[in-house]
C-alpha positions in Angstrom: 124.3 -75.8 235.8 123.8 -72.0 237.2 123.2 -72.8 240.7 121.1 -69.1 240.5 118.5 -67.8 238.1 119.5 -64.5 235.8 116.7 -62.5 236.5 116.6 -58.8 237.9 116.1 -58.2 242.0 114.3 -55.9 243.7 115.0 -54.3 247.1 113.6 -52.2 249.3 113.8 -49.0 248.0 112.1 -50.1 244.5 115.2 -50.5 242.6 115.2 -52.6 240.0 118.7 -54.0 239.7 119.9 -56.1 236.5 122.1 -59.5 236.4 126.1 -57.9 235.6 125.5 -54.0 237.3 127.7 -52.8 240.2 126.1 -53.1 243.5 126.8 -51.9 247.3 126.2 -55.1 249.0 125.9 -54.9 252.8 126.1 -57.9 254.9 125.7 -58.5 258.6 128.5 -60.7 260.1 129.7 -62.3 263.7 128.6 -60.3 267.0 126.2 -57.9 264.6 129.3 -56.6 262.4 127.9 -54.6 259.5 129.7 -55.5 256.2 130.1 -53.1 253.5 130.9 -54.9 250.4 131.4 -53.6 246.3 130.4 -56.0 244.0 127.9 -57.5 240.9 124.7 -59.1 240.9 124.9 -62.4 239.6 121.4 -63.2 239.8 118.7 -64.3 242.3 118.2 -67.4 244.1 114.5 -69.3 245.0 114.5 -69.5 249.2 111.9 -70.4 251.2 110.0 -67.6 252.8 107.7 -67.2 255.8 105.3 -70.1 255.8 106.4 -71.2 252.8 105.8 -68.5 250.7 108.5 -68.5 248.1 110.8 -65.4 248.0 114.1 -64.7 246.2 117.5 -63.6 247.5 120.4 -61.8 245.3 123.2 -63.5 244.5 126.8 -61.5 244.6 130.5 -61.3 243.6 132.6 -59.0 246.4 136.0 -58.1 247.0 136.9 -59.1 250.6 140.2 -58.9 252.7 141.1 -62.3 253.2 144.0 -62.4 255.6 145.8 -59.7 258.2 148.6 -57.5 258.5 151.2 -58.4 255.5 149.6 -61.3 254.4 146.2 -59.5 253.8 145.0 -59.8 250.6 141.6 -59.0 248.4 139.8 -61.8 247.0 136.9 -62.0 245.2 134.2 -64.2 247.2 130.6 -65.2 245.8 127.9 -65.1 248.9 123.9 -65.1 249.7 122.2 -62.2 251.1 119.2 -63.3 252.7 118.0 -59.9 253.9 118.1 -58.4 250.6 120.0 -56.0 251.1 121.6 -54.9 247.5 121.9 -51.4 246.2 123.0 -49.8 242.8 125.7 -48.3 242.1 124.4 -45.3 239.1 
C-alpha cells in the first residue's frame, strides 16, 4: 500500500508540481538549521490542519550526507515536509 497519494502539490508561489519532477526541497532542522535538499516528488500526504481542516504535505526522495569526514557518504532518504516548502526544478 502507497503510504502517500499521487497527486500534484502546490506551494506557495502557485506552482503546480507533478508526482516524478525534480524538486529543491528545503527543510528546517536542529537549532533552526536551514536544509537545502535535491530531490523528486513522490506525491502528497493527508495531515491534519489548523482546527481540523484537512491540508496536504509533499512527500520527497533527497540525497543527504549520512556520515563525516571519510566515512561520509550520500544516501538517498524519503522525508515529510510539513511547511510545504517544495520548488521545481525547470
Amino acid at each position: 500500500m502507497n503510504p502517500y497519494l499521487d497527486s500534484p502539490f502546490t506551494n506557495d508561489l502557485g506552482q503546480v508540481i507533478q508526482p516524478g519532477d525534480r524538486v529543491i526541497a528545503i527543510a528546517s532542522g536542529y537549532c533552526h538549521r536551514t536544509n537545502v535538499y535535491e530531490g523528486v516528488l513522490l506525491g502528497v500526504r493527508r495531515a491534519a490542519g489548523y482546527r481540523g481542516q484537512e491540508r496536504f504535505v509533499p512527500v520527497c526522495r533527497v540525497k543527504r550526507q549520512h556520515g563525516w569526514g571519510t566515512t561520509a557518504r550520500m544516501v538517498e532518504h524519503q522525508t515529510t515536509l510539513p511547511l510545504g516548502r517544495v520548488y521545481a526544478i525547470k
